[in-house]
LUMMARRO-418952 format. One line per field, with one value per residue: residue number from 1; residue in three letters; x, y, z of N, C-alpha, C, O in turn. Coordinates in Angstrom, 1 decimal. Layout:
N
k	c(NUM,...)
r	c(ALA,...)
n.x	c(X,...)
n.y	c(Y,...)
n.z	c(Z,...)
ca.x	c(X,...)
ca.y	c(Y,...)
ca.z	c(Z,...)
c.x	c(X,...)
c.y	c(Y,...)
c.z	c(Z,...)
o.x	c(X,...)
o.y	c(Y,...)
o.z	c(Z,...)
This chain:
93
k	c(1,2,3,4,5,6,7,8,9,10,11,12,13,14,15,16,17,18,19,20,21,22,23,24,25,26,27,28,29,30,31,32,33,34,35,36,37,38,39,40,41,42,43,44,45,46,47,48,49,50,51,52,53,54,55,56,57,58,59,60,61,62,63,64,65,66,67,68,69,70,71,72,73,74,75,76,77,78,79,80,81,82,83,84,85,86,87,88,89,90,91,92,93)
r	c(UNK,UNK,UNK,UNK,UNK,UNK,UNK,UNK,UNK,UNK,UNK,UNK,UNK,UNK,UNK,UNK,UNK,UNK,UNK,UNK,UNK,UNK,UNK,UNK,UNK,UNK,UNK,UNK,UNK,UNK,UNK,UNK,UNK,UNK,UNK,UNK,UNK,UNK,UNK,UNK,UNK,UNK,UNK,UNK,UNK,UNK,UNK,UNK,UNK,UNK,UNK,UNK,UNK,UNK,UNK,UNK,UNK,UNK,UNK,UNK,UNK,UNK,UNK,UNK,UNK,UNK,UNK,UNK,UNK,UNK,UNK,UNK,UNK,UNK,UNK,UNK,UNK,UNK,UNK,UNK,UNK,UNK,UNK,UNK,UNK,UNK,UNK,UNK,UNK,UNK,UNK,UNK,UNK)
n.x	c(-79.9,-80.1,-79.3,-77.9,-76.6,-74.9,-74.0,-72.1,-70.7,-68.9,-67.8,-66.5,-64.5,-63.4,-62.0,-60.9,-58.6,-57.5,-54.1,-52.5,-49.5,-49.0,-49.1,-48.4,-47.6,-47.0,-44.5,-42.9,-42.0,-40.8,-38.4,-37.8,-37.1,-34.9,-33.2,-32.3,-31.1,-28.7,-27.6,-27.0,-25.6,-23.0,-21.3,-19.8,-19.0,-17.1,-15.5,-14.5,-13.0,-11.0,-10.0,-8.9,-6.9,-5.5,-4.0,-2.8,-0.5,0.8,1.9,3.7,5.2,6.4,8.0,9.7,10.7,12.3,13.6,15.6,16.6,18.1,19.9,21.0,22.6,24.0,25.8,27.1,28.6,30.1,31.8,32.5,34.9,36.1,37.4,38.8,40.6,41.3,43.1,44.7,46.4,47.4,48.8,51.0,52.0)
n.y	c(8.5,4.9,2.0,0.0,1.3,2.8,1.1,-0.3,1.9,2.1,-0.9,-0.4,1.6,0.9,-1.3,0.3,1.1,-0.8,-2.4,-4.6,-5.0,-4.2,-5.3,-7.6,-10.2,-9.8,-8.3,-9.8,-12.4,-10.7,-9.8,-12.5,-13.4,-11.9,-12.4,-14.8,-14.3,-13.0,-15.4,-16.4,-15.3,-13.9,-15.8,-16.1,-13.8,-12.9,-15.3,-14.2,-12.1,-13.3,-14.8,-13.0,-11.4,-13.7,-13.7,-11.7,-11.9,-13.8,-12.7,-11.5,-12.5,-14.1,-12.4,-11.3,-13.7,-14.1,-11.9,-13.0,-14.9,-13.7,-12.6,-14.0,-15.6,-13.9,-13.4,-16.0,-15.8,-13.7,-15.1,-16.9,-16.2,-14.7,-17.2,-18.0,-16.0,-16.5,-18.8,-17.7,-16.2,-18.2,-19.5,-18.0,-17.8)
n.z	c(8.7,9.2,11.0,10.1,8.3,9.8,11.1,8.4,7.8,10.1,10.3,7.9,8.2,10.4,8.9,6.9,8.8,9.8,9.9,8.2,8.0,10.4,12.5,15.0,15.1,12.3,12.4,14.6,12.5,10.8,12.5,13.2,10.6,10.2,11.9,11.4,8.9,9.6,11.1,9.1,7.1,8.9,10.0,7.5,6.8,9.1,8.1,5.7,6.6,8.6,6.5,4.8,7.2,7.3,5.2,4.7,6.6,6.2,3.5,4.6,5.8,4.0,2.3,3.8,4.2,2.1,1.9,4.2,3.2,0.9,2.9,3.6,1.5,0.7,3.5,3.0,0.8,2.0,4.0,3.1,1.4,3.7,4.5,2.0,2.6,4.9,4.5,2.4,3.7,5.8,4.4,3.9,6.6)
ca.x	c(-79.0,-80.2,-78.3,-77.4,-75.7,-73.7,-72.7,-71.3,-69.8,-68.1,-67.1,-65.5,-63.7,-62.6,-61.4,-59.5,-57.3,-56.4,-53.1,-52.4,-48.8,-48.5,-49.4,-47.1,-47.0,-45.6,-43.5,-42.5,-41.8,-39.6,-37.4,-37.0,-36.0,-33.4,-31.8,-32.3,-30.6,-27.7,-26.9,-26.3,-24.2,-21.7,-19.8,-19.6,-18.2,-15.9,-14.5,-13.8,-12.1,-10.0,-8.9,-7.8,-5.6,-4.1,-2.9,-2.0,0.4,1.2,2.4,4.5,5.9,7.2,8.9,10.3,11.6,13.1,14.9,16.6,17.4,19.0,20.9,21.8,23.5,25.5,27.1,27.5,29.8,31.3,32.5,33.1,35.7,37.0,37.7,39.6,41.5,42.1,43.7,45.9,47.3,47.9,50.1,52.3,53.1)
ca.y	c(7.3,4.2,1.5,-0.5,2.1,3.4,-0.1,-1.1,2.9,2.3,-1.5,-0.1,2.6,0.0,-1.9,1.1,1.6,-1.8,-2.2,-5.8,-4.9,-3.4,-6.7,-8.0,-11.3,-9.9,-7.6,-11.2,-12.7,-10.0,-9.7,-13.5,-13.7,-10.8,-13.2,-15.8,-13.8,-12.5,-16.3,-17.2,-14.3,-13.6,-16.5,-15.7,-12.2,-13.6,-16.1,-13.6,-11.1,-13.7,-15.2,-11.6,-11.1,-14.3,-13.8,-10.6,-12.3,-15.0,-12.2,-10.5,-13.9,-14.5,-11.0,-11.5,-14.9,-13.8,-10.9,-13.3,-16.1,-12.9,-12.0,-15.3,-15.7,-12.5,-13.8,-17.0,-15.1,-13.0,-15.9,-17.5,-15.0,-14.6,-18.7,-18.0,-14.9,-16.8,-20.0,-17.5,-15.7,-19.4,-20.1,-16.9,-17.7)
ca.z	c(8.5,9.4,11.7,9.4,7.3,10.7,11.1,7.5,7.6,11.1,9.7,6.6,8.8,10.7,7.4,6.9,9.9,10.1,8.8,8.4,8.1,11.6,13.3,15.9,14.4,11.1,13.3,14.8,11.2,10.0,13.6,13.1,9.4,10.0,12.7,10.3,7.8,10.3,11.3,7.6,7.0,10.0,9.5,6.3,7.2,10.3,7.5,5.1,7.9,8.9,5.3,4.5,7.6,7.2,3.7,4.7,7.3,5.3,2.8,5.0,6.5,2.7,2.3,5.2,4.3,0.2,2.5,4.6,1.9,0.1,3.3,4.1,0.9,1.2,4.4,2.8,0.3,3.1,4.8,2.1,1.2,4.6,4.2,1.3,2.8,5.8,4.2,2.1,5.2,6.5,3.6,3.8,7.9)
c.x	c(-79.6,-79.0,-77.4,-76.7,-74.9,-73.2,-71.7,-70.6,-68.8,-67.5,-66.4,-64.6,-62.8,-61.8,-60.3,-58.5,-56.9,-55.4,-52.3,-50.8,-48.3,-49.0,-48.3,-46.9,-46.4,-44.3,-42.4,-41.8,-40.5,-38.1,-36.9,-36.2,-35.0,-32.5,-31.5,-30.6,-29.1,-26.8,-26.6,-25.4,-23.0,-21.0,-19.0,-18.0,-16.8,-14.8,-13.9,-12.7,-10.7,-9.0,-8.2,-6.8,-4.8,-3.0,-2.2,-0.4,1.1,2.5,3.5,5.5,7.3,7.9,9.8,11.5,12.5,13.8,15.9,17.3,18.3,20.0,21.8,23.2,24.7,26.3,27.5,29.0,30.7,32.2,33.2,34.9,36.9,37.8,39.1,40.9,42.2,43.2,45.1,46.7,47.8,49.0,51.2,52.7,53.0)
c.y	c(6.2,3.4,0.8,0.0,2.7,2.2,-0.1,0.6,2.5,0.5,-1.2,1.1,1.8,-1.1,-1.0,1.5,0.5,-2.1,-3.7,-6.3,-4.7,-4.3,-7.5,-9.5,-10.9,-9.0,-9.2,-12.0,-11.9,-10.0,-11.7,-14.0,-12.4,-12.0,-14.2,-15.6,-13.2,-13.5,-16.8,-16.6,-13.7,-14.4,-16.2,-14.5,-12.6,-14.2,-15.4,-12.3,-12.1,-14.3,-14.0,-11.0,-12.1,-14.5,-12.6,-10.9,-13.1,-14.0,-11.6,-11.2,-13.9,-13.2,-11.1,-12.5,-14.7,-12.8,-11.8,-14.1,-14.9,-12.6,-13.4,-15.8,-14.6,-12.8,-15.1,-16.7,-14.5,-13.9,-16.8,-17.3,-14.8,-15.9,-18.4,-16.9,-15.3,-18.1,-19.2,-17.0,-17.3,-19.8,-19.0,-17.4,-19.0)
c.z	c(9.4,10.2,11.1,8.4,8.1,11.2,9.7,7.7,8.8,10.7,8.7,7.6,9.4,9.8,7.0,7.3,9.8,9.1,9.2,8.7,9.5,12.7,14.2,15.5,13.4,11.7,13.8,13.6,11.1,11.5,13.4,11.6,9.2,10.7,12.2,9.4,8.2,10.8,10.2,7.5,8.1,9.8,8.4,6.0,7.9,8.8,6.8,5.3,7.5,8.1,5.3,5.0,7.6,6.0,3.8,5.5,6.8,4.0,3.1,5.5,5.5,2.5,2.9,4.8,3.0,1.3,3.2,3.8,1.4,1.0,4.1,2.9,0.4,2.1,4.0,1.8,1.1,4.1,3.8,1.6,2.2,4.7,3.7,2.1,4.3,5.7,3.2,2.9,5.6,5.7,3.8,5.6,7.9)
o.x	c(-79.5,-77.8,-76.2,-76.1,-74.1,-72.1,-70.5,-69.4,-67.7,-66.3,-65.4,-63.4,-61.6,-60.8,-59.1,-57.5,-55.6,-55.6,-51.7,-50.5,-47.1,-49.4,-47.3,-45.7,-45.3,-43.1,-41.3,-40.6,-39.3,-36.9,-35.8,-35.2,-34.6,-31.5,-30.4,-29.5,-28.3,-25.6,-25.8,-24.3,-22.1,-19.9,-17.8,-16.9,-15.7,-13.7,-12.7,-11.8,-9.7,-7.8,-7.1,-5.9,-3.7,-1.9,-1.2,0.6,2.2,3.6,4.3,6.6,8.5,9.0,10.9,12.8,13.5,15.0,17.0,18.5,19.5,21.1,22.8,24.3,25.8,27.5,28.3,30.1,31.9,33.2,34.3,35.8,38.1,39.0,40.1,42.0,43.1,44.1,46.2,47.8,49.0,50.0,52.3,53.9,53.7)
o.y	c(6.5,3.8,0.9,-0.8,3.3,2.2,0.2,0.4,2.6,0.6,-1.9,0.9,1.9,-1.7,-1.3,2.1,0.5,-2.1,-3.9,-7.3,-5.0,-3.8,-7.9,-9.8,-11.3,-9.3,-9.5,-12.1,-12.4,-10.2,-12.0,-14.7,-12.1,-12.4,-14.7,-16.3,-12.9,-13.2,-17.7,-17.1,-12.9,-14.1,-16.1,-14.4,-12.6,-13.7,-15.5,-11.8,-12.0,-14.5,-13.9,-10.4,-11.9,-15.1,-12.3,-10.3,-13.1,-14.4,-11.2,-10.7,-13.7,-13.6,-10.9,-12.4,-15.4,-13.1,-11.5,-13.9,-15.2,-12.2,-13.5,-16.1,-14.7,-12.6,-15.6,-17.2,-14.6,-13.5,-17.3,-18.1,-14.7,-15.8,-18.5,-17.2,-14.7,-18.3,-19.7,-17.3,-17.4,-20.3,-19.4,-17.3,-19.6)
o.z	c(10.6,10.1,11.4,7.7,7.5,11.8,9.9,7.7,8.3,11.0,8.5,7.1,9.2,10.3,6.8,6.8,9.6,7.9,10.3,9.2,9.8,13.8,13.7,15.7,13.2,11.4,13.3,13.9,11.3,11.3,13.4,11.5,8.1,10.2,12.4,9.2,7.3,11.0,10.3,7.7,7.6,9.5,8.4,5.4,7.4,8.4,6.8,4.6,6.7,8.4,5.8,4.4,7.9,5.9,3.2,5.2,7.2,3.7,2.3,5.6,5.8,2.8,2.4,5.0,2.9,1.4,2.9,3.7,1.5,0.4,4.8,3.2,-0.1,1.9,4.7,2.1,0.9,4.8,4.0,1.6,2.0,5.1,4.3,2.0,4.7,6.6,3.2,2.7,5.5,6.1,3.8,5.9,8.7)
C-alpha cells in the first residue's frame, strides 16, 4: 500500500466517524430552538391554566348566587306571611 492510498483510506475513515450531527454548534441550535419553543408556549399554557380555574370559580360564584336569589325569596315569603299574620293578630287585640 502506497501513501497515498493510507492517506485517502485514513481520510475516508475520518469522513466516516464524523458525525455532523454531534457538533456542539448543532447541539447549540437545538438547546436554543427548544427555549425558543418553551418561551412561545408557556404563556400559552399559564393562560390556559388560569382561564380554566377562573371559569371554574366564576361557575361556582353563580351557583352560589341562583341558591341565594332562591333563598332570599323564600324568606321574602316567610316574612311576608309573618306581615300578614302579624297585622291580623293586630286587628283581633
Amino acid at each position: 500500500m502506497s501513501d497515498k492510498e493510507k492517506r485517502e483510506l485514513a481520510e475516508s475513515i475520518e469522513e466516516t466517524l464524523y458525525d455532523p450531527t454531534a457538533d456542539w454548534q448543532f447541539l447549540l441550535m437545538v438547546i436554543v430552538s427548544i427555549l425558543i419553543a418553551l418561551m412561545l408556549l408557556l404563556p400559552k399554557i399559564y393562560l390556559r391554566n388560569e382561564i380554566y380555574y377562573q371559569s371554574r370559580a366564576i361557575d361556582r360564584l353563580e351557583t352560589q348566587y341562583g341558591a341565594l336569589l332562591e333563598e332570599h325569596k323564600l324568606l321574602s315569603r316567610k316574612v311576608e306571611g309573618m306581615k300578614v299574620k302579624n297585622q291580623i293578630l293586630d286587628t283581633l287585640f
